[in-house]
C-alpha positions in Angstrom: 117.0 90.4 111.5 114.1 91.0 109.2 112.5 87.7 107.2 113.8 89.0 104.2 111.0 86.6 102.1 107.9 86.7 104.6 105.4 84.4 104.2 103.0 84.6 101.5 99.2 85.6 102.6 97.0 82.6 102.8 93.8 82.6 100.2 91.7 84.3 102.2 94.1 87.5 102.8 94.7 87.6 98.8 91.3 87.4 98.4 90.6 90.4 100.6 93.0 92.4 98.9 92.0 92.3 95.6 88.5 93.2 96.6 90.0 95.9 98.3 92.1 96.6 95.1 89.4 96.8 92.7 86.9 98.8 95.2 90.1 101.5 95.2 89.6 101.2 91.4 86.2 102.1 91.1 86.9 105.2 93.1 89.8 106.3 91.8 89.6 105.6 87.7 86.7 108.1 87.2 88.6 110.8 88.5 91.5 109.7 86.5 89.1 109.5 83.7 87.5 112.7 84.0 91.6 114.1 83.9 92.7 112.6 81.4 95.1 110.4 83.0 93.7 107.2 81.7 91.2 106.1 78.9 87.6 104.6 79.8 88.8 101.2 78.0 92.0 101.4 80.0 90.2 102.0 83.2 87.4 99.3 82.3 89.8 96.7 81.4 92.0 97.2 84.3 88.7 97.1 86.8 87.7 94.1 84.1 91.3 92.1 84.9 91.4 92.5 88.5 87.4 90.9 89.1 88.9 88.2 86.9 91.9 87.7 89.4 88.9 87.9 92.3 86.8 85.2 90.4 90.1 83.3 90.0 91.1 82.9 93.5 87.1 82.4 95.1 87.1 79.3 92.4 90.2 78.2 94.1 88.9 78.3 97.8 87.9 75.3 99.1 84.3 75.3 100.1 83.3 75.8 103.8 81.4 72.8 104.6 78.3 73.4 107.6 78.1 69.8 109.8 
C-alpha cells in the first residue's frame, strides 16, 4: 500500500527545488510577459518571493564545518 503522507524532503532537497523553481521562472515569465499572460510586477514579485523562500531556507542550514 502506498505511504499515503511520505516523508518530507530534508533541507537540502527543498533547497534544490526552489532553485530549480525560480530558474523555471526566469525562463518561463518573459514569455508569459511578452503574451500577455502575466504583468512584469506580477512576474518580478513572484521571481522576487520565491529567492526570498531560497534565502529563507540557506539561513536555516546548518553550516558545514571543514576539520
Amino acid at each position: 500500500m502506498p505511504d499515503l503522507f511520505p516523508r518530507s524532503p530534508d533541507l537540502d532537497q527543498q533547497i534544490e527545488c526552489v532553485s530549480r523553481e525560480i530558474g523555471m521562472r526566469q525562463r518561463v515569465y518573459p514569455g508569459w510577459v511578452k503574451a500577455g499572460r502575466m504583468s512584469q510586477t506580477k512576474a518580478d514579485h513572484e521571481i522576487a518571493a520565491m529567492q526570498a523562500v531560497l534565502t529563507t531556507l540557506q539561513s536555516i542550514k546548518p553550516q558545514e564545518t571543514t576539520p
